[in-house]
VODREN-658733 format. One record per residue (C-alpha): residue in one letter; x, y, z. Coordinates in steps of 0.02 Angstrom, whole numbers, plus 32768, in hexadecimal, padded with zeros to 4 digits. Each point is the difference from the previous one (the first is absolute). Layout:
AXYZ ...
This chain:
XE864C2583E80 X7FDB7FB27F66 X7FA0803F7F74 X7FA57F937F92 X7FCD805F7F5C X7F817FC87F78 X805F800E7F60 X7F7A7FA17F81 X7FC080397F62 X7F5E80478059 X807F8091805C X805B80327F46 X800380AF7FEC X7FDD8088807A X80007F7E8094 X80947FBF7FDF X805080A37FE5 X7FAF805580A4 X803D7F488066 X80B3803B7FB3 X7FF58095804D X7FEB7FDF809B X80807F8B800F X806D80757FE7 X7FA2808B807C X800C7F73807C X80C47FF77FF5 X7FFF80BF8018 X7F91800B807A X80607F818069 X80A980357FFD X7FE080B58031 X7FE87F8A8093 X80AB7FE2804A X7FA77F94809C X7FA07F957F7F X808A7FE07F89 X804F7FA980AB X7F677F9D8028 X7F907FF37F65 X801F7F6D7F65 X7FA37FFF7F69 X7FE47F707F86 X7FA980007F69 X7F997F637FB1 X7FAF80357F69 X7F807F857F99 X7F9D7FF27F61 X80137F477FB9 X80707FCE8092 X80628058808D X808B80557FEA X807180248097 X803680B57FA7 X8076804B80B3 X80267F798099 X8005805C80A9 X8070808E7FF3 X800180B28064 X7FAB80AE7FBC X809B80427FBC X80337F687F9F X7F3A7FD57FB4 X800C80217F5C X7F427FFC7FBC X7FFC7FA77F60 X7F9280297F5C X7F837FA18005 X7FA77FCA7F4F X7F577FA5800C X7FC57F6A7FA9 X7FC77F4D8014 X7F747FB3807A X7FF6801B80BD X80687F84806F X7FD0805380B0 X80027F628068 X80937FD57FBC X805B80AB800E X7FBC800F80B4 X804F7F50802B X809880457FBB X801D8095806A X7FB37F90809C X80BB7FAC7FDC X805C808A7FF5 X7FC9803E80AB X800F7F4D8055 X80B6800D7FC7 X802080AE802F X7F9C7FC680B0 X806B7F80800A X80B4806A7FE1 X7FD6805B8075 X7FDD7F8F8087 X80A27F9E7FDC X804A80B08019 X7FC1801180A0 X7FA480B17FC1 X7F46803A8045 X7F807FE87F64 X7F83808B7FE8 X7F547FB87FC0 X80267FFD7F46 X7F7180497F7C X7FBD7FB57F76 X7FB980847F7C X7F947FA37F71 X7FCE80747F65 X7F977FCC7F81 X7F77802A7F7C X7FBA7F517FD4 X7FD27F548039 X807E7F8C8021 X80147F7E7F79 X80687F778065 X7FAB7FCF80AC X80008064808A X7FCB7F888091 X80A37FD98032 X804280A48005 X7F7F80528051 X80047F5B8097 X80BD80428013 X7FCA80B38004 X7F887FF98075 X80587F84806C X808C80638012 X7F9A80978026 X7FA77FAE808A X80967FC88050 X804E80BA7FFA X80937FD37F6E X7FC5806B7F7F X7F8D80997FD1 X7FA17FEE7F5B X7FBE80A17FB0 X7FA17FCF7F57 X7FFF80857F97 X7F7A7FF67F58 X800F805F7F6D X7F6980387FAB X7FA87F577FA6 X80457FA78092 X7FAD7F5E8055 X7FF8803E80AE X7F9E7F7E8035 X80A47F927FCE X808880848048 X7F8D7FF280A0 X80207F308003 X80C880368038 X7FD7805E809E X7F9280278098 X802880B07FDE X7F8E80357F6B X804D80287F60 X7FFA80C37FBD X7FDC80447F59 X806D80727FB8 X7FCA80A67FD2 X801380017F44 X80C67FFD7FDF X8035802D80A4 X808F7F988007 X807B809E801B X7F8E801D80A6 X80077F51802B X80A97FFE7FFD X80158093807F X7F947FC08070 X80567F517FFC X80AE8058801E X7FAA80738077 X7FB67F528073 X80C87FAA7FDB X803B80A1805F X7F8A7FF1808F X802C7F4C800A X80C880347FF6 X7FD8806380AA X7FA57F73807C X80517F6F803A X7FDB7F447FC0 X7F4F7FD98025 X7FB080BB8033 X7F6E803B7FC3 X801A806D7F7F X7F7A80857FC3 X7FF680187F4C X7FCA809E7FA0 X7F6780077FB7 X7FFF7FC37F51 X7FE4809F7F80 X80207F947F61 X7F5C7F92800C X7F41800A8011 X7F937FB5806B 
């Protein structure tokens, strides 16, 4: 899984203290987990005037989640690009390894409109989504273009319920464990999201 986090100057304050915070409640959550600190990676690409690769893959128990500070425009194409590559790598380790790939997840949170262009990431996105290698979940804080976060997907983006990040977080490391139990390629039921509003 890798999470791609909005870190401009629209998220300073509160958002980027509550996105903080559930870093971290995500790293707790998942290695109370012993299955899904076998089977689950995390990677972090974080992005206000360009991406930032902030923690490669790496298992629950050895995530560290970084403090974040925001600042700077909104490179989302270019951060999504970014953590496209890390997973083709990844993909492709594991592959060379001879290892089964679960369908790796892409988790996109932001408050804004891009300010690079998107078209190319979202043609990757949604290309790779159609051809089962990746699940997008787009995930707008409040102010955000959903219209745009929509462009990445053919599932629909969600707003987040006010600061929910904490929640979000659970539920993420709640869906990571119910992916940690199925085999490569199942269908995996996720629980219903409590951190958003429809």
């Amino acid at each position: 899984c890798v999470v791609v986090a909005d870190r401009s100057s629209s998220m300073s304050g509160s958002p980027v203290a509550e996105l903080n915070a559930g870093l971290k409640e995500l790293h707790t959550c998942l290695v109370q987990d012993s299955l899904a600190c076998l089977r689950v990676e995390l990677a972090l690409v974080s992005f206000s005037s360009a991406p930032t690769v902030d923690v490669d893959f790496t298992s629950p128990q050895n995530f560290t989640p970084p403090t974040l500070s925001a600042g700077g425009c909104t490179m989302m194409g270019a951060a999504v690009v970014k953590a496209l590559e890390l997973l083709d790598n990844r993909r492709a380790q594991y592959r060379s390894a001879g290892l089964a790939v679960y369908r790796p997840w892409l988790v996109l949170i932001s408050d804004g409109c891009s300010t690079d262009d998107i078209a190319e990431a979202a043609r990757r996105t949604r290309e790779a989504e159609q051809r089962k290698r990746l699940a997008f979940f787009g995930i707008g804080v409040k102010g955000a273009d959903m219209e745009e976060l929509a462009r990445f997907s053919l599932r629909p983006p969600l707003p987040l319920d006010g600061l929910k990040f904490a929640e979000l977080f659970q539920w993420l490391s709640a869906s990571l464990s119910s992916v940690a139990v199925s085999r490569p390629g199942d269908q995996v039921p996720l629980p219903p999201p409590n951190w958003s509003t429809l």
